[in-house]
C-alpha positions as CSV (number, residue, x, y, z in Angstrom):
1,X,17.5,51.0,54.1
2,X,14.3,52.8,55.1
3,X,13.2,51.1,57.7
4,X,16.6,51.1,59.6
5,X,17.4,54.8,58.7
6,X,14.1,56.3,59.3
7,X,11.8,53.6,61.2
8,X,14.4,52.1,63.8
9,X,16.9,55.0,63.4
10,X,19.7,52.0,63.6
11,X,22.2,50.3,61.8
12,X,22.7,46.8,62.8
13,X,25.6,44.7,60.9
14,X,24.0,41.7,58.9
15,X,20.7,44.0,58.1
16,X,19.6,42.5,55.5
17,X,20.0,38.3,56.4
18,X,18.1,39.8,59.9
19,X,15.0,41.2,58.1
20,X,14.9,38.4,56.2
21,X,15.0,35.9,58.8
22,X,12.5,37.9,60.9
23,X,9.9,37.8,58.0
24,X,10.8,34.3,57.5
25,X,10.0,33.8,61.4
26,X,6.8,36.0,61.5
27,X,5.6,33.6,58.1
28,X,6.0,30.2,60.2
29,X,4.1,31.9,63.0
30,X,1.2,33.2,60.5
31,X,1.0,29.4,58.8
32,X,1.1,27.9,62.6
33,X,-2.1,30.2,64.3
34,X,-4.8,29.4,62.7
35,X,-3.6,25.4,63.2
36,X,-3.5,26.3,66.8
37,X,-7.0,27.6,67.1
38,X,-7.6,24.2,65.7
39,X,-6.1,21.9,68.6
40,X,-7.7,24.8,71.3
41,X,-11.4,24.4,70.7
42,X,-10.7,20.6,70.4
43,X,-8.7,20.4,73.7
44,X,-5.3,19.3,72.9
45,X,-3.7,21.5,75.3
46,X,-1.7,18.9,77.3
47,X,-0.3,18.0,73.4
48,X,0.2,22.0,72.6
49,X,2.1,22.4,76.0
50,X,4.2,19.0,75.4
51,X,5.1,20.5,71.7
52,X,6.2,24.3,72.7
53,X,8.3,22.4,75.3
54,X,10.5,20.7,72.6
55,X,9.6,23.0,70.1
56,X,11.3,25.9,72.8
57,X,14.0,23.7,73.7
58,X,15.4,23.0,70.5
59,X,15.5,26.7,69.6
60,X,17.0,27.4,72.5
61,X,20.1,24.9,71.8
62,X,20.2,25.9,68.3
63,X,20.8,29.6,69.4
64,X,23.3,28.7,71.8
65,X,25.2,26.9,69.2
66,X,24.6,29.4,66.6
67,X,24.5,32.9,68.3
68,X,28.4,32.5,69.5
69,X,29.3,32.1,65.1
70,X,26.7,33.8,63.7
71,X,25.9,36.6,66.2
72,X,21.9,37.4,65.9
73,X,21.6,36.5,62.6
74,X,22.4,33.0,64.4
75,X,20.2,33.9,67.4
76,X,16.9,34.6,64.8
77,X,17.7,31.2,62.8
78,X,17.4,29.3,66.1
79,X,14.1,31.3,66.6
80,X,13.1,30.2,63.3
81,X,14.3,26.8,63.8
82,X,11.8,26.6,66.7
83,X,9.1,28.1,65.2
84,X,9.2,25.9,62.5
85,X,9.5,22.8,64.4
86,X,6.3,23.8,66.0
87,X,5.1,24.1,62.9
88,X,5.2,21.0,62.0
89,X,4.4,19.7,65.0
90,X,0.9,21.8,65.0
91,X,0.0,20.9,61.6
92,X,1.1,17.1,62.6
93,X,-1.4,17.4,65.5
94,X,-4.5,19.1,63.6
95,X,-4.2,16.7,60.4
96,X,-4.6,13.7,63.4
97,X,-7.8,16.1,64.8
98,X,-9.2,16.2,61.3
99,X,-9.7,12.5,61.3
100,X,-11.5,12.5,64.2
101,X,-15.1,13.0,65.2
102,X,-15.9,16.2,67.6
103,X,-17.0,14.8,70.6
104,X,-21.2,15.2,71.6
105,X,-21.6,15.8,67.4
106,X,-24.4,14.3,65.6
107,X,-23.3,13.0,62.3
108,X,-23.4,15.2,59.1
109,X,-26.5,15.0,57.1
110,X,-26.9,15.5,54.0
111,X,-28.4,18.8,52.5
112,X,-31.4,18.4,51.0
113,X,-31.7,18.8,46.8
114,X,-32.8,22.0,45.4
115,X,-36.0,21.5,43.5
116,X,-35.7,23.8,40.5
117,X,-39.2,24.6,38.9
């Protein structure tokens, strides 16, 4: 009630399921950065461009399908539908990464033992 009365000086219909969604939405997108950061400084990007394409196309058809019954509460689940889907999709693509060698990397070696006196 505070944030709509006071912050946004609103009052939107389906207040509650909104909020909810939205922090549902900004969650996803928390989970899926630091994966991203992952597939950047390994140079995926052609991958990362391929999978917001889908990923943005999907939501898009899921809030055209769900805004007209829903209203926005269908609009922000088609949001979260997308963000989730690239999600998945990110953390698909960095698990993949994890298995393989950095390009121009020596190979690990091991630390040497600590000597205690």
């Amino acid at each position: 009630d505070w944030l709509f009365a006071v912050v946004l000086h609103k009052a939107f219909a389906q207040r509650d399921s909104l909020l909810l969604l939205w922090a549902c939405v900004v969650l996803v997108a928390a989970l899926r950065d630091p994966l991203l950061h992952v597939l950047v400084v390994r140079r995926r990007l052609a991958e990362l461009t391929a999978l917001t394409l889908a990923s943005a196309m999907a939501a898009t058809a899921c809030i055209l399908c769900a805004a007209p019954r829903w209203g926005a509460a269908g609009a922000v689940s088609g949001v979260l539908v997308g963000e989730a889907l690239n999600l998945l999709g990110v953390l698909t693509l960095a698990l993949r990464e994890a298995r393989i060698p950095f390009p121009n990397t020596p190979p690990a070696e091991a630390a040497p033992a600590l000597e205690l006196p």
